[in-house]
C-alpha positions as CSV (number, residue, x, y, z in Angstrom):
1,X,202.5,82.9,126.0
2,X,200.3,82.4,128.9
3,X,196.9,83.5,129.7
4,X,198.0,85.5,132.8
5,X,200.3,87.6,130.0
6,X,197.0,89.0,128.4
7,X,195.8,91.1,131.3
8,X,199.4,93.4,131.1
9,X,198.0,94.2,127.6
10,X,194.2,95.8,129.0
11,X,196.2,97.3,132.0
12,X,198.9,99.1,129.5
13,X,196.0,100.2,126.8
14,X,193.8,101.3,130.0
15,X,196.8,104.1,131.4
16,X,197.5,105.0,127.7
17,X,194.2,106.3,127.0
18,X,194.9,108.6,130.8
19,X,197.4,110.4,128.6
20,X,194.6,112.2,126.6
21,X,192.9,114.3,129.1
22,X,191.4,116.7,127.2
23,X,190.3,114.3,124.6
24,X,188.5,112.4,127.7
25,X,186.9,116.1,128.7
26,X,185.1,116.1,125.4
27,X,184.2,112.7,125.2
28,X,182.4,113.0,128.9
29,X,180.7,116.1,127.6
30,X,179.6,114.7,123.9
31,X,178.7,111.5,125.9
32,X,176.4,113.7,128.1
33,X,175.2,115.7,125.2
34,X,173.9,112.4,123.2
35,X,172.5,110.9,126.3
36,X,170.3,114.2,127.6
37,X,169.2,114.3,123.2
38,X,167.6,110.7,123.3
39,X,166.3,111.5,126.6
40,X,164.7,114.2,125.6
41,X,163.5,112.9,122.6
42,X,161.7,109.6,124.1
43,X,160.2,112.3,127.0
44,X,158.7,114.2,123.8
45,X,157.2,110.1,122.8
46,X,156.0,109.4,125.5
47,X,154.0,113.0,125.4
48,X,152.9,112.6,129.4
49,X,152.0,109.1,129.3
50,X,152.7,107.2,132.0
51,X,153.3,104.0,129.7
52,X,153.4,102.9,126.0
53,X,153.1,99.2,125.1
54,X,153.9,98.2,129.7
55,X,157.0,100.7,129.5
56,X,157.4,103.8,130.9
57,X,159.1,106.7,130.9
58,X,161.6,105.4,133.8
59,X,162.2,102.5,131.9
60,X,163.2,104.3,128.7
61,X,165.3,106.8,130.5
62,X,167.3,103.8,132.2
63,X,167.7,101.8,129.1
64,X,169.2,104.5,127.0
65,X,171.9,104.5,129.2
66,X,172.4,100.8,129.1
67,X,171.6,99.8,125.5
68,X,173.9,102.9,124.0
69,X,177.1,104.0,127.2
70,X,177.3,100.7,128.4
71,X,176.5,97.7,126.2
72,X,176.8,99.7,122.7
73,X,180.5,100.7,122.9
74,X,182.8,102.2,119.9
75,X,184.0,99.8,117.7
76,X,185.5,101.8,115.2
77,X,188.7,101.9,117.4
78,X,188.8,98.4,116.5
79,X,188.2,98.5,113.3
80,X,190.2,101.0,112.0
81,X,193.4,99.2,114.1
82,X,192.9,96.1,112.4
83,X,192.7,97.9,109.0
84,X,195.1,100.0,109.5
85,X,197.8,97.1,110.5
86,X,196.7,94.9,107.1
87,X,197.5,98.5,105.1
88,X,200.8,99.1,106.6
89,X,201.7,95.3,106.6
90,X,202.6,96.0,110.9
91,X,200.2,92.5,111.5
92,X,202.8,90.5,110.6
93,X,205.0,91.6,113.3
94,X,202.1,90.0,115.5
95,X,202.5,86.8,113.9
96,X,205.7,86.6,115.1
97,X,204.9,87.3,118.9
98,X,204.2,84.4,121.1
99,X,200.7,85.2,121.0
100,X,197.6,85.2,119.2
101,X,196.4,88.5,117.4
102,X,192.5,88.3,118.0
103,X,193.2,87.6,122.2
104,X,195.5,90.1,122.0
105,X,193.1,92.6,120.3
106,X,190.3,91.3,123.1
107,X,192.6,92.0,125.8
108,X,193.7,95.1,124.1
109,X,190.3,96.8,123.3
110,X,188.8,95.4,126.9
111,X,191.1,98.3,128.9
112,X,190.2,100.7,126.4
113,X,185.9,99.8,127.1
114,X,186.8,99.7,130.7
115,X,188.2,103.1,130.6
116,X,185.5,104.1,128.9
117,X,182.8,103.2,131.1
118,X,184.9,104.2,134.4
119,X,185.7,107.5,133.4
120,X,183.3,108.7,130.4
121,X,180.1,106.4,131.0
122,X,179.8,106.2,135.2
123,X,180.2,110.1,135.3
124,X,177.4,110.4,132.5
125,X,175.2,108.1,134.7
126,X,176.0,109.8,138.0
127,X,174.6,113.3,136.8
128,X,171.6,111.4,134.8
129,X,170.8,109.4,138.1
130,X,170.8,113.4,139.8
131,X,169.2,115.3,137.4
132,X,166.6,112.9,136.1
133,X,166.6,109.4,138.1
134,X,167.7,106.1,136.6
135,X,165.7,102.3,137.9
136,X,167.8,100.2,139.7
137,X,167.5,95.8,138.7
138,X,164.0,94.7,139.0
139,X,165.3,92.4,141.6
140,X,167.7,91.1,142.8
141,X,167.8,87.5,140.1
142,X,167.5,90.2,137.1
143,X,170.6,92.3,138.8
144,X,172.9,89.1,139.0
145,X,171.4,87.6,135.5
146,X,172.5,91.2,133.7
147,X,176.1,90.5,134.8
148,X,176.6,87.5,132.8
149,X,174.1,89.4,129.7
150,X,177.0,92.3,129.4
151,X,180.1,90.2,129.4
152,X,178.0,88.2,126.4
153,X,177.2,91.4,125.2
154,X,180.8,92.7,124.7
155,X,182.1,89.6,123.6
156,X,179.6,89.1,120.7
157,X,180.0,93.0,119.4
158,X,183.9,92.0,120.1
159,X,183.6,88.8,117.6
160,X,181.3,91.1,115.3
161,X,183.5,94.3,114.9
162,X,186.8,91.4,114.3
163,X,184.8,89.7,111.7
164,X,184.0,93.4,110.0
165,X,188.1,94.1,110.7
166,X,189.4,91.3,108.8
167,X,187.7,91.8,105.8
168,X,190.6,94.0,105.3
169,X,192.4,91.2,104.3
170,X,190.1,90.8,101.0
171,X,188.9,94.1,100.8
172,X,192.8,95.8,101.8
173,X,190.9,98.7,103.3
174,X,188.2,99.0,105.8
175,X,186.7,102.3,104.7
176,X,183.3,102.4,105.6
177,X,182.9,99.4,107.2
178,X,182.5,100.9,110.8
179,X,179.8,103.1,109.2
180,X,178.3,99.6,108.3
181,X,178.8,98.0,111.4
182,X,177.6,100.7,113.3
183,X,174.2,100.9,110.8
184,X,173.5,97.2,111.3
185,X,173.6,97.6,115.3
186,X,171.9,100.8,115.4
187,X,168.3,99.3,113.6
188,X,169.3,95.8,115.0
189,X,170.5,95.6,117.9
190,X,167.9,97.7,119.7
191,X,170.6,100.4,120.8
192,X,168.3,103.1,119.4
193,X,164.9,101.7,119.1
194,X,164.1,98.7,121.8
195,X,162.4,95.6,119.8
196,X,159.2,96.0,122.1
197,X,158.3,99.3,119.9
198,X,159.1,97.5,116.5
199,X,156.6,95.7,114.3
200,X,155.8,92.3,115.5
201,X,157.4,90.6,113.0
202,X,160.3,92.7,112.8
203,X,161.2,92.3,116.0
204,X,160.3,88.5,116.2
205,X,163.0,88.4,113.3
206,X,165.6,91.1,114.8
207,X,165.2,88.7,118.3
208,X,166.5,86.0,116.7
209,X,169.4,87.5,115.4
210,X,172.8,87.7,117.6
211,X,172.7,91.6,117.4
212,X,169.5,91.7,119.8
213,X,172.0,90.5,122.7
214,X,174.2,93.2,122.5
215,X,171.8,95.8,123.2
216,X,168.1,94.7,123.4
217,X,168.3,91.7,125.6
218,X,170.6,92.5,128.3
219,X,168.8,95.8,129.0
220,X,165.6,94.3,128.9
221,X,166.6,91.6,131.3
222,X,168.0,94.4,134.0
223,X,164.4,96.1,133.3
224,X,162.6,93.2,134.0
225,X,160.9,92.4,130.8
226,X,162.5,89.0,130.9
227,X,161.2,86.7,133.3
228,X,163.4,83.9,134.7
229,X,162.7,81.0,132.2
230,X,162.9,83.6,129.5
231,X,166.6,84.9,130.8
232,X,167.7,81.7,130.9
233,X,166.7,80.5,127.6
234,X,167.7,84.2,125.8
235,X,171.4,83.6,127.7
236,X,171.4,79.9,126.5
237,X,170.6,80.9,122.8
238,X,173.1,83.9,123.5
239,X,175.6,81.6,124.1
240,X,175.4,79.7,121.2
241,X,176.1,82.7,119.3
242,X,179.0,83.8,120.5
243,X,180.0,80.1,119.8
244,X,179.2,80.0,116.5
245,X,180.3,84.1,116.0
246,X,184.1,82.9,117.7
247,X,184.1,79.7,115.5
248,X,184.1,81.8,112.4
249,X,186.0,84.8,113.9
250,X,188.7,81.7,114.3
251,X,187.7,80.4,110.7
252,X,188.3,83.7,109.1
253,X,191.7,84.4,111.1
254,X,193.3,80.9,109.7
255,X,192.5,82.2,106.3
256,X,193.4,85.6,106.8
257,X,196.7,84.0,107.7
258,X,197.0,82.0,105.1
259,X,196.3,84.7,102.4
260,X,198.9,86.8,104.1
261,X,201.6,84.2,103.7
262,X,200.5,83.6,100.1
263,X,200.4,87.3,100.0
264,X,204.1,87.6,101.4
265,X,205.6,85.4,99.1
C-alpha cells in the first residue's frame, strides 16, 4: 500500500469520533474541570509570589495546558485497541492487509489526537486564555522550534504506548498497563510536576530519559527555558530516541509476529 493510503485512515477515525457528541460535551467540560484544578492548585503554590525557582505564575498557568491537553494525550485508546485485537485474535486480519499494523495504528490514533486537540483541547485553551491569560512563544525561534518538539513529542508517547500494547502478546491481556504507562509519564515526563521543581538529581536523571520530551522539554522550550544551543541539542538527543524507541517498537513487532504464527499453528 502506499504512503498517500495512510492519511484515509486519520481522516476516517477523525469523523468517527464526530458521531459521539455528547461523549465530546463531557470530555470538553472534564477537560476544563482538570485544567481550572491544577491551575488552581499551582496559584495556591505559588501563594502570591511573583516567581519560584525564575518561573512564575504565567508560566505555570501556560505549561499546564501544554505539558497535560496538548503534549500528554490519552493513550489508553491505544492500548486497550491493541489488547483488545491480540484477545479476540481480529490482529491477524491486519496481517493480511497490504499494510503494516503499527503505521496503521499511527495514522489511526493521529485523527483521533487531532480531534482531540481541535475540538476538546483548543476550546479548553480559548476560555483559559479569557478567563485567566496564557504566554504566547518567548520568541519567535522558541515558537518555530516547539513545532518540531510536539511532533517528537507524539511520536515518542506513540512508540511508548505501542511498546506497552504489544506486550499483550506475552502477557495475552493488557490490564493495567495503561495505569502503568500513565504512572511512569505522570512522575516522568514532567506532565504534572515540571523537572525545574524536582530534586537536582532527580531531574538531571528524569532529563535524560526519553519521557522528559514528551512533556517537560517541549513546554519548556515554548517558555523559553531553553536557550538556542540547548534546543538544538535537547531536539538532537530527542531524536535519537525516537530512533532507538521505533527500532525496538519494529524489533518487538517482528517477534510479535512471529509468536503469533507459532501461536496459530
Amino acid at each position: 500500500m502506499r504512503l498517500s493510503a495512510y492519511p484515509a485512515f486519520t481522516t476516517t477515525a477523525f469523523q468517527a469520533r464526530l458521531a459521539y457528541r455528547n461523549q465530546v460535551w463531557a470530555s470538553v467540560f472534564g477537560e476544563l474541570v482538570a485544567t481550572f484544578a491544577y491551575i488552581a492548585i499551582w496559584t495556591a503554590a505559588f501563594a502570591g509570589a511573583s516567581s519560584v525557582a525564575g518561573v512564575s505564575l504565567p508560566d505555570m498557568i501556560t505549561y499546564v495546558l501544554l505539558a497535560g491537553s496538548l503534549l500528554n494525550w490519552r493513550t489508553d485508546r491505544l492500548i486497550n485497541e491493541l489488547g483488545e485485537s491480540v484477545r479476540t485474535g481480529d490482529v491477524t486480519v491486519f496481517l493480511l492487509k497490504p499494510f503494516q499494523y503499527p503505521g496503521f495504528l499511527a495514522a489511526n490514533h493521529f485523527g483521533q489526537y487531532a480531534f482531540d486537540q481541535i475540538v476538546i483541547t483548543l476550546p479548553v485553551a480559548i476560555i483559559v486564555a479569557l478567563t485567566v491569560g496564557l504566554l504566547p512563544p518567548a520568541s519567535l525561534f522558541h515558537g518555530l522550534m516547539f513545532l518540531p518538539y510536539a511532533a517528537l513529542s507524539w511520536l515518542i508517547l506513540f512508540c511508548l504506548a505501542c511498546l506497552a500494547g504489544l506486550l499483550a502478546f506475552w502477557l495475552l491481556t493488557v490490564f493495567a498497563l495503561e495505569w502503568f504507562l500513565r504512572g511512569i509519564m505522570a512522575l516522568c515526563s514532567g506532565a504534572i510536576v515540571p523537572l525545574w521543581f524536582m530534586p537536582s538529581q532527580l531531574a538531571a536523571a528524569l532529563g535524560y530519559l526519553p519521557f522528559a520530551w514528551v512533556s517537560y522539554y517541549p513546554s519548556a522550550v515554548y517558555l523559553g527555558k531553553l536557550d538556542a544551543g540547548q534546543s538544538w541539542t535537547h531536539l538532537g538527543i530527542g531524536l535519537v530516541w525516537l530512533v532507538a524507541l521505533g527500532s525496538f517498537l519494529a524489533w518487538l513487532w517482528a517477534r510479535a509476529r512471529h509468536r503469533l504464527v507459532v501461536q496459530g499453528g
